[in-house]
MIDRENMI-535876 format. One record per residue (C-alpha): residue number from 1; residue in one letter; x, y, z. Coordinates in steps of 0.05 Angstrom, whole numbers, plus 5000, padded with zeros to 4 digits. Example, Ala and Ser with C-alpha at 12.3 -4.5 7.8 and 13.67 -1.06 7.14 Angstrom:
<sites>
(1,A,(5246,4910,5156));
(2,S,(5273,4979,5143));
</sites>
This chain:
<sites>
(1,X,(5000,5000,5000));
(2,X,(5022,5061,4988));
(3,X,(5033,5118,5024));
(4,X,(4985,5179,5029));
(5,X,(5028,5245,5000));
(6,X,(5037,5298,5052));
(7,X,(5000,5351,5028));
(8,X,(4944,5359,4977));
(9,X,(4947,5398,4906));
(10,X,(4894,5442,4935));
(11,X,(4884,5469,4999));
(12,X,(4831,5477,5035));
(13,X,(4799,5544,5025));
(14,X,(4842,5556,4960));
(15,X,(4794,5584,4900));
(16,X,(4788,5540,4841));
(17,X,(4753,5531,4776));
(18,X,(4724,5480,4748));
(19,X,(4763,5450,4681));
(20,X,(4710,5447,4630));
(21,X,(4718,5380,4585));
(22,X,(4673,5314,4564));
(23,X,(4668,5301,4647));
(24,X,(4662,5372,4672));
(25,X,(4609,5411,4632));
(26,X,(4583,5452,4693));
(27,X,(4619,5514,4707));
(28,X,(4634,5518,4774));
(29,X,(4679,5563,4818));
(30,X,(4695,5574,4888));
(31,X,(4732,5543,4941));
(32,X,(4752,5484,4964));
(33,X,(4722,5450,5035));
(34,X,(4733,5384,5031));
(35,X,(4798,5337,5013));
(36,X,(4797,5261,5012));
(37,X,(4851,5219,5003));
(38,X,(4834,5157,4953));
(39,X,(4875,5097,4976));
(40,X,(4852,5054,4913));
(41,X,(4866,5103,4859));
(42,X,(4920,5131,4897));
(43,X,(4905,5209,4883));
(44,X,(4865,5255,4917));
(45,X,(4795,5290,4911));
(46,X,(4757,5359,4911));
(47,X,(4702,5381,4933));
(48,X,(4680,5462,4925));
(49,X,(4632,5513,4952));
(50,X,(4603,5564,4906));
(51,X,(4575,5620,4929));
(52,X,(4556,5589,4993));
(53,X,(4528,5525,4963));
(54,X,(4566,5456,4964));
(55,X,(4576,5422,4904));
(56,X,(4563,5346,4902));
(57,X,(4605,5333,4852));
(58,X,(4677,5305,4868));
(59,X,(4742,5327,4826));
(60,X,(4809,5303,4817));
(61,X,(4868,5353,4814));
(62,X,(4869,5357,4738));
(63,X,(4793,5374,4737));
(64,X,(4806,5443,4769));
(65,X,(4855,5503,4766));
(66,X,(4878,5554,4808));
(67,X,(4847,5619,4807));
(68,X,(4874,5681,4835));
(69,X,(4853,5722,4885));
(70,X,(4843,5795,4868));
</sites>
């Protein structure tokens, strides 16, 4: 088994958007709350608030970018 990486692409609270592609086709951006380690595919996951509202939806690093505050 391997071992969980020490921190996260995202952190919690960080602002993101939503990559849009043939999985994501929902814009969606705000921050993240929630971080889960996935032992079986050995990668973590997303989930974001927008604008006060939690998004069901789950995301892997690659589904979201960064965005800038300011």
């Amino acid at each position: 088994m391997n071992e969980v990486p020490a921190t996260p692409e995202y952190s919690l609270g960080q602002r993101v958007r939503v990559v849009l592609n043939e999985h994501n086709r929902t814009p969606h951006e705000g921050e993240i709350y929630l971080s889960v380690w996935h032992f079986k595919l050995e990668r973590y996951h997303y989930w974001i608030v927008e604008g006060g509202k939690r998004i069901s939806k789950r995301y892997a690093a690659s589904d979201l970018e960064p965005v800038e505050n300011g």
